[in-house]
LUMTI-210079 format. One record per residue (C-alpha): residue number from 1; chain; x negated, y, z negated. Coordinates in Angstrom, 2 decimals, m for minus. Last residue first. Example, Ala and Ser with C-alpha at 12.3 -4.5 7.8 and 13.67 -1.06 7.14 Angstrom:
<rs>
  pos  unit       xx       yy       zz
    2     A   m13.67    m1.06    m7.14
    1     A   m12.30    m4.50    m7.80
</rs>
This chain:
<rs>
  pos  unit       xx       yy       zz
   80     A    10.06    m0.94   m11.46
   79     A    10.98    m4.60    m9.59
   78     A    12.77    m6.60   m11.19
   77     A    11.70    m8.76   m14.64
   76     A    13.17   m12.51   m15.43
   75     A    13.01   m13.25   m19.23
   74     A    12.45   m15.37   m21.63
   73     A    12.06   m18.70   m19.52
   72     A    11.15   m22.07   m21.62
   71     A     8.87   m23.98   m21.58
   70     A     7.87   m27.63   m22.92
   69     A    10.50   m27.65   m24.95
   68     A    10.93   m28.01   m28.95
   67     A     7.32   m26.85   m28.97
   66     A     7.61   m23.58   m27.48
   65     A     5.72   m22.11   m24.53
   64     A     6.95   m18.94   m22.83
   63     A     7.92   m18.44   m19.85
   62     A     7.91   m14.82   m18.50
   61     A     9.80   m14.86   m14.80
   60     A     8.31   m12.83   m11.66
   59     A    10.61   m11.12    m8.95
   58     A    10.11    m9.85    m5.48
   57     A     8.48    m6.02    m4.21
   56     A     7.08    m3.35    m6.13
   55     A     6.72    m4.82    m9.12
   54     A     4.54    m2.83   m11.68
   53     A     1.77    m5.53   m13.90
   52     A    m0.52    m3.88   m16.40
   51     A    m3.88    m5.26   m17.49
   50     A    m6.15    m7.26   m19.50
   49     A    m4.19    m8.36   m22.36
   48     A    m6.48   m11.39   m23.61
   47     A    m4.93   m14.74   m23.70
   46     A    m2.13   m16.06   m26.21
   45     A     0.28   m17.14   m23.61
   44     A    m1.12   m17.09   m20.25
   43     A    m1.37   m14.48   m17.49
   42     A    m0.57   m14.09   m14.00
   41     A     0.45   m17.70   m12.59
   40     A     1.10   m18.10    m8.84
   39     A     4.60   m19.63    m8.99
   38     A     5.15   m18.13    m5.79
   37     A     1.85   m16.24    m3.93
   36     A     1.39   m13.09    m5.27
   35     A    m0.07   m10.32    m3.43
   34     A    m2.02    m7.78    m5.52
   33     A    m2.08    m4.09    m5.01
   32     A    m4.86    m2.18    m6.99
   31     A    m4.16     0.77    m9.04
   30     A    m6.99     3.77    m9.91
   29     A    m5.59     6.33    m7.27
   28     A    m2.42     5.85    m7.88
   27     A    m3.22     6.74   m11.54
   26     A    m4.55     9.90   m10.38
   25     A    m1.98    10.75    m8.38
   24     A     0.89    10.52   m10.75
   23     A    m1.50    12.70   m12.99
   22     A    m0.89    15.44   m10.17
   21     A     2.95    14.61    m9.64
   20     A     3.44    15.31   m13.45
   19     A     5.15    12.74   m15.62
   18     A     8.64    13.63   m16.24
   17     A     9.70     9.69   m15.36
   16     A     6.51     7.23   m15.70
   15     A     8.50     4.44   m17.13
   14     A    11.12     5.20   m15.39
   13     A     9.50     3.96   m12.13
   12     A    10.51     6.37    m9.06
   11     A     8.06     8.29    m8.96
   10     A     5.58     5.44    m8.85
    9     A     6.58     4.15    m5.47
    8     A     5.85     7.72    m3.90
    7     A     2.92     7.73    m5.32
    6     A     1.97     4.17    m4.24
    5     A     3.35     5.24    m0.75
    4     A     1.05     8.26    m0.16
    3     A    m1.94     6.22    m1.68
    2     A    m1.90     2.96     1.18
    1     A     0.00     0.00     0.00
</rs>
């Protein structure tokens, strides 16, 4: 996603609503885009926290590990 369009993309995530178009630019500046292939896994349960995930485009579910089931899903996040 070339700069233009990740700014444009991250005006309209609430998280970053009434933040100023120039800091919105500087944090475009510093993301990466990642293509995910399905059930590629992101993170794992207890690991380190080692970055931030925005969707721009599909779906990803959190499962989490319990020991009355093997997994179990905890939530489904859209895109934002």
């Amino acid at each position: 996603m070339e700069r233009l369009a990740t700014l444009a993309f991250l005006s309209t995530v609430p998280l970053f609503a009434g933040v100023r178009e120039a800091e919105l630019a500087e944090l475009a500046g510093l993301l990466r885009q990642r293509n995910l292939a399905a059930g590629e896994v992101l993170w794992h349960e207890g690991g380190p926290a080692v970055g931030m995930v925005l969707i721009v485009d599909g779906r990803i579910s959190t499962v989490a590990a319990a020991t009355w089931r093997p997994h179990d899903r905890v939530h489904k996040p859209r895109p934002g």
